[in-house]
C-alpha positions as CSV (number, residue, x, y, z in Angstrom):
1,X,16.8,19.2,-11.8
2,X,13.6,18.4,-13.4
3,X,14.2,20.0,-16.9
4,X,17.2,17.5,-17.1
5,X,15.4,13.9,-17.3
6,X,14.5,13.3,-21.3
7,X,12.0,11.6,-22.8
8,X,13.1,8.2,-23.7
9,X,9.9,6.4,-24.5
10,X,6.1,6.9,-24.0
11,X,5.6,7.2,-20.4
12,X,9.7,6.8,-18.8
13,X,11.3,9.9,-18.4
14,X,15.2,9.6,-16.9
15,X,17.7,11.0,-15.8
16,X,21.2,9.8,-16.4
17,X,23.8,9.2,-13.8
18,X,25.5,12.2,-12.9
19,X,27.2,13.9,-10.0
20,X,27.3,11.2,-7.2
21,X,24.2,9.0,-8.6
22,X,25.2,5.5,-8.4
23,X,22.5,4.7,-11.3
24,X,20.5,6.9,-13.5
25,X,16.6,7.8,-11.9
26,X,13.7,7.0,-13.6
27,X,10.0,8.5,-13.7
28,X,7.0,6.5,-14.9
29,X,4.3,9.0,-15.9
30,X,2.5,10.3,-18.9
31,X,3.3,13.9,-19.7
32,X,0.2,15.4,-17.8
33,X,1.6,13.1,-14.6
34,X,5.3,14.4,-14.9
35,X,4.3,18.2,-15.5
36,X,2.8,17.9,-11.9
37,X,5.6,16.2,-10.1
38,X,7.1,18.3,-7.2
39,X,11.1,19.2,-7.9
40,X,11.2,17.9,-4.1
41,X,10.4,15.0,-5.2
42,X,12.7,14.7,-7.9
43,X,16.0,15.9,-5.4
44,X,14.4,12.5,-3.5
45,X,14.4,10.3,-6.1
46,X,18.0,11.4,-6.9
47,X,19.1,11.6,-3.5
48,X,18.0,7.2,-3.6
49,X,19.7,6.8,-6.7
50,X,23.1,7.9,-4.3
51,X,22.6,5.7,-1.4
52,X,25.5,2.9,-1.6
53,X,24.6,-0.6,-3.3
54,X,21.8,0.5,-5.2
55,X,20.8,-1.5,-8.7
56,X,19.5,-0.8,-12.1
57,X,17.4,2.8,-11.2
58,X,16.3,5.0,-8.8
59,X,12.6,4.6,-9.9
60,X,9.0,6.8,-9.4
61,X,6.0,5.0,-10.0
62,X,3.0,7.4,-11.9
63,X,1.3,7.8,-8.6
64,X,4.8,9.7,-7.2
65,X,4.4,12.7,-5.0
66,X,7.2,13.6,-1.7
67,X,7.9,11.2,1.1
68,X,10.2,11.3,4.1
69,X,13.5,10.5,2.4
70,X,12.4,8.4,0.1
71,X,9.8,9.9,-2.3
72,X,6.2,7.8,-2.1
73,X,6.2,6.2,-5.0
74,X,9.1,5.3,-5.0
75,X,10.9,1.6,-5.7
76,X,14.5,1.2,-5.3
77,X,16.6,-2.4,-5.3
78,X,19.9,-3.2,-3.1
79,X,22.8,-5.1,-3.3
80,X,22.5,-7.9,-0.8
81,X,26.3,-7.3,0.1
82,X,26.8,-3.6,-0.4
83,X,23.2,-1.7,-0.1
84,X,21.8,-0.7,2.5
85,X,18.1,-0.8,4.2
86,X,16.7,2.7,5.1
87,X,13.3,2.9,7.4
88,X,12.8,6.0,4.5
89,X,12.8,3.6,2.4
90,X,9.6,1.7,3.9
91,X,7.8,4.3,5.4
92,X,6.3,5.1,8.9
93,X,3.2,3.4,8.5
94,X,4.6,-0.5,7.3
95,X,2.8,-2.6,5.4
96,X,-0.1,0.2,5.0
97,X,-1.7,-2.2,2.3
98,X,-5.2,-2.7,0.3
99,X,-7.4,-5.8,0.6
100,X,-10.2,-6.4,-1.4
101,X,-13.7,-8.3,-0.8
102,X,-15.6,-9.9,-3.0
103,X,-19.1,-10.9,-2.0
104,X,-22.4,-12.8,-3.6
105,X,-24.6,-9.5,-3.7
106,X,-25.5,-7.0,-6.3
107,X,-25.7,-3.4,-6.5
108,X,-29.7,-3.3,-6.4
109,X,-29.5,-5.6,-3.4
110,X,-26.8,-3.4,-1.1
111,X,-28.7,-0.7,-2.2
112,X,-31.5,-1.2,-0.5
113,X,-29.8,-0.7,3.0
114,X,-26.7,0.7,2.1
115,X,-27.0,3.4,4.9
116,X,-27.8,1.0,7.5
117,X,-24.5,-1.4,6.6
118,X,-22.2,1.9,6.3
119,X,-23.4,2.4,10.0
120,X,-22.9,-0.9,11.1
121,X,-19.6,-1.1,9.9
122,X,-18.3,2.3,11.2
123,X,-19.6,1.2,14.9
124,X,-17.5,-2.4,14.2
125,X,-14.6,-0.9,13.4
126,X,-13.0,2.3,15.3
127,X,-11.4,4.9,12.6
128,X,-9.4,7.8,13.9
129,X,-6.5,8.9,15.3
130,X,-5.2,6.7,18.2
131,X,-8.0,5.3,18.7
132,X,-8.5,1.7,20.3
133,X,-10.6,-1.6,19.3
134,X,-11.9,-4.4,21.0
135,X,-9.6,-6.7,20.7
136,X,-7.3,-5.7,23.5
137,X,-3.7,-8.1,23.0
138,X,-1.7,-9.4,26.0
139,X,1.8,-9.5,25.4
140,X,2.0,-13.1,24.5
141,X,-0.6,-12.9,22.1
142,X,1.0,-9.9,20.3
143,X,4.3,-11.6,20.4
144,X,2.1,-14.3,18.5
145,X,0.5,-11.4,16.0
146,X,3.9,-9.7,15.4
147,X,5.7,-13.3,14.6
148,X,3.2,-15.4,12.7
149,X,0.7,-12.4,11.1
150,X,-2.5,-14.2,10.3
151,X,-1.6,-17.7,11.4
152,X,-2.9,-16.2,15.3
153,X,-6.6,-15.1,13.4
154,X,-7.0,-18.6,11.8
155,X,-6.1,-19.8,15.3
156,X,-8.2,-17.6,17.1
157,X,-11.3,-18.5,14.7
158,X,-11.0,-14.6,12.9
159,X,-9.6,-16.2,9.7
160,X,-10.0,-19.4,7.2
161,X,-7.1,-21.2,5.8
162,X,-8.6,-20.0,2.4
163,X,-8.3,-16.6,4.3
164,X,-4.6,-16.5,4.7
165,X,-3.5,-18.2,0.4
166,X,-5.2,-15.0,-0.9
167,X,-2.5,-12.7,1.3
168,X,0.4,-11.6,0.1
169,X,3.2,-13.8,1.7
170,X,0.3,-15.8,3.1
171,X,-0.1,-13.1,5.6
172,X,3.0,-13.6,7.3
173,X,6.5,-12.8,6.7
174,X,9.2,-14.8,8.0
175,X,12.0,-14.0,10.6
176,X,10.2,-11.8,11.9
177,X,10.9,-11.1,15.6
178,X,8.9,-9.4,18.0
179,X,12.0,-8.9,20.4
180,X,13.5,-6.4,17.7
181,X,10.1,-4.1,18.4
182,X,10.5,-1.8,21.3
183,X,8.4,-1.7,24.5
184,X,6.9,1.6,23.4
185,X,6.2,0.1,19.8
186,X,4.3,-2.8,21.7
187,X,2.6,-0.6,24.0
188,X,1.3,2.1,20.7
189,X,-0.2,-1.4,18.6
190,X,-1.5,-3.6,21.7
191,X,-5.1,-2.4,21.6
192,X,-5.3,-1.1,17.8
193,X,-5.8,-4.2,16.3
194,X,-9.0,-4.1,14.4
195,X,-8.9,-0.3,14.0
196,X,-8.3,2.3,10.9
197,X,-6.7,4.7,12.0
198,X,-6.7,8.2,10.4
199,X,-5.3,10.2,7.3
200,X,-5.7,8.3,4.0
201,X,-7.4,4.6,5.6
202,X,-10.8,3.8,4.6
203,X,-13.3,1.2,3.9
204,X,-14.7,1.4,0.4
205,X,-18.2,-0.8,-0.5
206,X,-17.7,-0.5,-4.3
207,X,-19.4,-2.0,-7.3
208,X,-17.7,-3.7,-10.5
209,X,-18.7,-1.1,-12.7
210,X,-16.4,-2.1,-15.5
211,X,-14.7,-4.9,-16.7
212,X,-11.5,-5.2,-19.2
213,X,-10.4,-8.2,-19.5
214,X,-13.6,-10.7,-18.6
215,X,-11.1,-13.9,-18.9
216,X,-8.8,-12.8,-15.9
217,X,-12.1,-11.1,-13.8
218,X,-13.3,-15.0,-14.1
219,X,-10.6,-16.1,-12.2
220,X,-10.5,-13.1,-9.9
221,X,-14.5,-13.8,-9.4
222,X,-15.2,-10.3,-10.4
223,X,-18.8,-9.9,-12.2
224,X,-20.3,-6.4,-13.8
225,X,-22.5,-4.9,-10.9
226,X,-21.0,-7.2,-8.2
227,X,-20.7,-5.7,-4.6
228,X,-17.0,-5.4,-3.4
229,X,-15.3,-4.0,-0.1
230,X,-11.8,-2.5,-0.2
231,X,-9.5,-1.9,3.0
232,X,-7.0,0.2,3.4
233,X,-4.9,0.5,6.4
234,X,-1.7,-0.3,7.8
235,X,0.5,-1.0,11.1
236,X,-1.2,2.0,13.1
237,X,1.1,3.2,15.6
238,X,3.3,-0.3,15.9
239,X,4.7,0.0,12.8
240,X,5.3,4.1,13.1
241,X,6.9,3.7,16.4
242,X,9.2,0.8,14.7
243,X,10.4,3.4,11.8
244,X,10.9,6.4,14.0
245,X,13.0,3.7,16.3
246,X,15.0,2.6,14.0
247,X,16.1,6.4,12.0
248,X,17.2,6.9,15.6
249,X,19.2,4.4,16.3
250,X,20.5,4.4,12.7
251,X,21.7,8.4,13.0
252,X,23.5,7.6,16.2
253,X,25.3,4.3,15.0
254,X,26.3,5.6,11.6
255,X,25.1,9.0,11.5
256,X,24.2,10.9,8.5
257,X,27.4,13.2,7.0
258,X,27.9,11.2,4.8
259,X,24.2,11.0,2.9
260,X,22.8,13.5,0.1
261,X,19.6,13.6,3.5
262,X,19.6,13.2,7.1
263,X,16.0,11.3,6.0
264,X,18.2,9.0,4.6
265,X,19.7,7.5,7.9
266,X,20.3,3.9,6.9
267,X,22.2,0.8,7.6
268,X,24.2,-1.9,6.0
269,X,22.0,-4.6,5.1
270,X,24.0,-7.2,6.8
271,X,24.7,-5.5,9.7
272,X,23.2,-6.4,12.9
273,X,21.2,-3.1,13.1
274,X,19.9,-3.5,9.3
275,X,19.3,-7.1,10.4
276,X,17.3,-5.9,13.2
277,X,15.5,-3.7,11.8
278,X,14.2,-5.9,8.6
279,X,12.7,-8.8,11.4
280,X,11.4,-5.8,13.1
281,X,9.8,-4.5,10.0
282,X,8.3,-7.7,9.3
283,X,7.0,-7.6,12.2
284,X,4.8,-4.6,11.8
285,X,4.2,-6.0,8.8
286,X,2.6,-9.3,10.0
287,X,0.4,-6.5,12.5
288,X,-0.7,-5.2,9.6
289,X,-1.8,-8.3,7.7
290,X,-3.6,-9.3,11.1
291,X,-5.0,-5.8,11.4
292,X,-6.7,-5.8,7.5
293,X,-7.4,-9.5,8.6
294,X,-9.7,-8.2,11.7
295,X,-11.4,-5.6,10.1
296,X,-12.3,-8.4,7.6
297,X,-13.7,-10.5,10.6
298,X,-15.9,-7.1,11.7
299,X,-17.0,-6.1,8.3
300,X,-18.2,-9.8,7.6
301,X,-20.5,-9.9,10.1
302,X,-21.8,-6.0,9.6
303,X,-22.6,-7.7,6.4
304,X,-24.5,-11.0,7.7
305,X,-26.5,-9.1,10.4
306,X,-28.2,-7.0,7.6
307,X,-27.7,-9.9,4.8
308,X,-28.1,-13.1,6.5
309,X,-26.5,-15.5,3.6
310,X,-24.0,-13.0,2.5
311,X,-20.4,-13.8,1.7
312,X,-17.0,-12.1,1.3
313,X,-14.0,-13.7,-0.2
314,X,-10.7,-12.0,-0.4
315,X,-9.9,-11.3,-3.8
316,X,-6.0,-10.6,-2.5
317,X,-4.7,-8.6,0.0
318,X,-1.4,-6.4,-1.1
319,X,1.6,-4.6,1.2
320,X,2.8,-1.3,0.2
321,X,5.9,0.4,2.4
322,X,7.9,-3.1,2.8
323,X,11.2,-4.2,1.5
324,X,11.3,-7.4,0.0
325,X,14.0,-9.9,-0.9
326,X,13.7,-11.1,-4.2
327,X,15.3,-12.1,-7.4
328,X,15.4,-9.9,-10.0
329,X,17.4,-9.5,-13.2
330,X,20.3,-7.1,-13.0
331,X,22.6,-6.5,-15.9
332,X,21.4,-9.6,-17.6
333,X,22.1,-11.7,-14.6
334,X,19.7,-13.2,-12.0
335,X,20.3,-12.1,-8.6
336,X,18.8,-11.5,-5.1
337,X,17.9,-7.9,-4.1
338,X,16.2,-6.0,-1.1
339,X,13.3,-4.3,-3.5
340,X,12.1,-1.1,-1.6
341,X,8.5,-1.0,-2.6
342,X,7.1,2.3,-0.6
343,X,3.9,3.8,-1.8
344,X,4.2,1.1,-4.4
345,X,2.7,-2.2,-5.4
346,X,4.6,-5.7,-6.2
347,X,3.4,-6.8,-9.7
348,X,4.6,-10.4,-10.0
349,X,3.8,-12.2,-13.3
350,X,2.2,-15.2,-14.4
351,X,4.1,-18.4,-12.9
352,X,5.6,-17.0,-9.8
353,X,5.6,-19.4,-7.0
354,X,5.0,-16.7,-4.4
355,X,1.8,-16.2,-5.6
356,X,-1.4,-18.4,-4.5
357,X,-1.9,-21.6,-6.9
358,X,-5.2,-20.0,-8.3
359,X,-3.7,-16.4,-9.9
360,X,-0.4,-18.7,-10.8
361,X,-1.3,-18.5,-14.7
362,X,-3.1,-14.9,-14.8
363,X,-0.4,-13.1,-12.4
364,X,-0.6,-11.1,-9.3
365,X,-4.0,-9.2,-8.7
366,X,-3.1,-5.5,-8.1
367,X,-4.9,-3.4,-6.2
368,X,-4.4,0.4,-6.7
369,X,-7.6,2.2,-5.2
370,X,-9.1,6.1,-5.7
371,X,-9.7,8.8,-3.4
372,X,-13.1,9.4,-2.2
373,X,-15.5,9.4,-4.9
374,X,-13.3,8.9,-7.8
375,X,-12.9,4.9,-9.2
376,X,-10.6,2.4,-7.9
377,X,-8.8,-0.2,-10.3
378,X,-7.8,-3.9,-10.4
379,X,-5.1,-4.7,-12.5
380,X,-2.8,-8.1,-13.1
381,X,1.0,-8.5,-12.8
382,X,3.2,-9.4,-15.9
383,X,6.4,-10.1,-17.0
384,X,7.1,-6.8,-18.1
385,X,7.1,-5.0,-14.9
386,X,9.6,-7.3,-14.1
387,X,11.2,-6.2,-16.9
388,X,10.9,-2.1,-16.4
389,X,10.3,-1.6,-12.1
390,X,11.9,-5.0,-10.5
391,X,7.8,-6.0,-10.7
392,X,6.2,-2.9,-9.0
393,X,3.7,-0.5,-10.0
394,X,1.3,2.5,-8.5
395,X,-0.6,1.6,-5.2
396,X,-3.2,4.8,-5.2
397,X,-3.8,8.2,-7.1
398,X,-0.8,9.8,-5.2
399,X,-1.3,13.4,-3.8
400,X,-1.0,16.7,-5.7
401,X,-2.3,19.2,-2.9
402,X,-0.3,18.9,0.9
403,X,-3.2,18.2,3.7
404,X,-2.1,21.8,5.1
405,X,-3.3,23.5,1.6
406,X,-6.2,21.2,1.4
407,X,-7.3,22.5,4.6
408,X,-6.9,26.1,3.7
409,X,-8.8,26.1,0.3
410,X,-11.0,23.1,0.6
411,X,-14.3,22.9,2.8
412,X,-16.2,19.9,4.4
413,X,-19.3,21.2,2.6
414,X,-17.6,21.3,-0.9
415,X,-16.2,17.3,0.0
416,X,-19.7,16.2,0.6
417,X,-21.2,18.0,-2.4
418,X,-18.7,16.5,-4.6
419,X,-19.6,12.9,-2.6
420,X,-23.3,13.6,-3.4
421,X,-22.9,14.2,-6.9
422,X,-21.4,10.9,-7.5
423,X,-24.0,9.3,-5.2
424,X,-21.2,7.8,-2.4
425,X,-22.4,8.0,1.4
426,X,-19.8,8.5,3.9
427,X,-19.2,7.9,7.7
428,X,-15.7,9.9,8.8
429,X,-13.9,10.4,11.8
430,X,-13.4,14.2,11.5
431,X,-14.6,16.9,9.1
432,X,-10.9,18.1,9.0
433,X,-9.7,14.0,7.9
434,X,-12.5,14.2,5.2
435,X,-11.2,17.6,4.0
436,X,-7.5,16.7,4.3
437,X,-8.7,13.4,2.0
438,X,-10.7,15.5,-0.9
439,X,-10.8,13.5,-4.3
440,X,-9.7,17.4,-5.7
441,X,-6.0,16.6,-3.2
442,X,-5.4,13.6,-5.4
443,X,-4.2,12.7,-9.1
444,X,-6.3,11.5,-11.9
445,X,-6.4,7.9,-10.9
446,X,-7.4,6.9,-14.4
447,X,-4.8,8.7,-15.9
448,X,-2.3,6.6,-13.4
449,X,-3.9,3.5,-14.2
450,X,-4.1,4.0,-17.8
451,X,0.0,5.0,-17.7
452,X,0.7,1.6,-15.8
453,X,-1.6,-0.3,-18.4
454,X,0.2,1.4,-21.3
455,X,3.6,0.6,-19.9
456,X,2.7,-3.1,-19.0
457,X,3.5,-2.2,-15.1
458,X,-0.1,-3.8,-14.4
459,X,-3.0,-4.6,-17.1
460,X,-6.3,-3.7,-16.6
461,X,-8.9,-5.6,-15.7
462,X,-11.3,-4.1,-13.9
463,X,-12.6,-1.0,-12.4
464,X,-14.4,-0.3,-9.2
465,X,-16.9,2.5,-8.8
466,X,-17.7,3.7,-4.8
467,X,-21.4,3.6,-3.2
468,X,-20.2,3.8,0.9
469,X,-16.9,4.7,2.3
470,X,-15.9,4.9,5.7
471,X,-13.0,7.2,6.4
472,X,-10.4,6.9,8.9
């Protein structure tokens, strides 16, 4: 299937619609990036382009690599009326997103007791598999955490206003409703909140090591040699219980005949179920914002016991795996559409009122982070991604090796060779999470940056080199 996409222009490949495709498929990647994508991947992205009331394209980001159903990567827009919502489409782990920090210290100074901070941090906040933090919820207070996301932390003294405008959707997305999340759901997130969890989760302490455009760093406050913290987590079990819920109770409503993949089990938008299951998605969602928003609380004051007048400011906080409703052009006409963004980043514009007042005339900050040891990029939203990928771009490097090979030809030693060479300290969970999460298992994250750039997806502005990272 793969030889049959053409070259249109620099960096999009597509494949026109054919067979059952409702709209043609489209792959943005540079030639080394689309020589590496798995055919699986590509029978994914044109199984999407089949599913009934899609818009405009089946689309793959350049960080594209297989998903469940849906391949990750992957960004695909709905008729309100005729499409459909798909938990494949989202992901297990919703809203797994990246927050960055920007604090008042430089490299020389975090230097000086880097070890000590990456220790503190890795006590404050739990990383692993299943594993629980301290802030054990009751069931009205997760009712509160699943319904009004980081409202409950400002409330509860874990957040500032200021906190919760630098979030996407202000950390909370609307009509959510706990009572759509099932008991066991509840019962998997009550006492993760605050925690990492395991596979691809970490917590970065970066430095600004570069800077491409200085005028829109200003406005980001990002400095050369600045000290900055990325997170990256997501709903931990919550929001995987949620998806595997839902695929369930999809299959046996409406079955799955019908679709090109039984990973495809989806609903009618405006159906009760797909109703149900968007307020429930949002729901694990707002965990998610509340969970980064935690870990926020924990690593400030690792920070301040070490370095009493530090600071850390959220630069902006951005969901990946969530469906959105927005409007978009289609066919030359402005409409609203249920944008599946998963293993992808939004990539609004300048002038968007979504966005906080401050990043209103520069665009979105986007977030799209390395693997271990490699760099990590900011980039700004435009009008052009609007344009090409109903405003989405990349949201990591995007895997070229599975964990299982990983496992098989990588070792622990190798990882931490390869960690020492670039001079990055790390705390893990497990030797086999830290061998399963080898930079050498990932793409070139500046060739994905620099196809995003070239296409106008996201500009450049910035680019983050790691000192610390704590893996889940």
């Amino acid at each position: 299937m793969k030889e049959k996409f053409d070259k249109i222009s620099e960096n999009i490949y597509e494949l026109p619609k054919q067979g059952k495709m409702l709209v043609p498929a489209r792959i943005f990647a540079s030639d080394k990036i689309f020589k590496a994508v798995e055919e699986i991947c590509v029978s994914q992205l044109v199984n999407v382009a089949q599913l009934p009331g899609i818009v405009g394209y089946s689309m793959a980001m350049p960080d594209v690599h297989v998903g469940y159903g849906f391949p990750i990567g992957g960004v695909a827009a709905f008729d309100l009326e005729k499409g459909v919502i798909s938990p494949g489409g989202i992901g297990f782990d919703v809203n797994c997103g990246v927050r960055l920090l920007v604090s008042n210290l430089k490299k020389e100074e975090f230097m000086k007791k880097r070890k000590e901070v990456l220790n503190e941090i890795y006590k404050n906040v739990p990383s692993g598999l299943g594993e629980n933090g301290e802030f054990r919820l009751d069931e009205k207070e997760l009712k509160e955490v699943l319904e009004q996301g980081v409202k409950w932390a400002v409330k509860k003294g874990y957040a500032t206003k200021e906190d919760e405008e630098r979030i996407e959707n202000s950390g909370c997305i609307e009509n959510a409703d706990s009572s759509k999340v099932s008991q066991k759901a509840r019962g998997r997130g009550r006492n993760q909140l605050g925690t990492l969890g395991s596979g691809n989760h970490f917590i970065e302490i970066q430095h600004v090591e570069n800077v491409f455009d200085k005028k829109t760093a200003d406005v980001f406050g990002l400095e050369m040699g600045q000290i900055v913290v990325m997170i990256h987590c997501g709903s931990r079990g919550l929001g995987h219980q949620v998806a595997s819920d839902y695929i369930q109770a999809m299959e046996k409503e409406y079955g799955y005949d019908k679709l090109p993949d039984r990973q495809l089990a989806c609903a009618p938008i405006n159906s009760k179920l797909g109703k149900d299951y968007i307020r429930a998605m949002a729901a694990a969602a707002n965990f998610a914002f509340t969970n980064r928003q935690v870990i926020t609380f924990q690593i400030r004051k690792s920070f301040q016991k070490l370095f009493g007048k530090s600071k850390l400011e959220i630069l902006y906080d951005v969901a990946h795996n969530i469906a959105k409703f927005e409007k978009h052009k289609v066919n030359g006409k402005e409409i609203e559409v249920c944008v599946n963004r998963k293993g992808a980043t939004r990539s609004f514009g300048p002038g968007k009122k979504e966005l906080p007042s401050r990043y209103r005339k520069t665009g979105q900050p986007i977030l799209i982070p390395g693997s271990m040891g490699t760099f990590s990029y900011v980039l700004v939203g435009t009008d052009k991604a609007e344009e090409l990928s109903f405003a989405s771009t990349a949201h990591g490097a995007g895997r070229v090796l599975s964990r299982t090979y990983a496992l098989n030809n990588i070792t622990s030693d190798e990882v931490e060779g390869q960690l020492r060479k670039h001079d990055v300290m790390i705390k893990a969970g497990s030797k086999k999470g830290m061998v399963e999460e080898a930079p050498a298992a990932y793409k070139d994250i500046d060739e994905v940056a620099r196809v995003s750039h070239e296409l106008g997806l996201g500009l450049l502005v910035a680019r983050l080199k790691p000192l610390a990272v704590v893996k889940g």
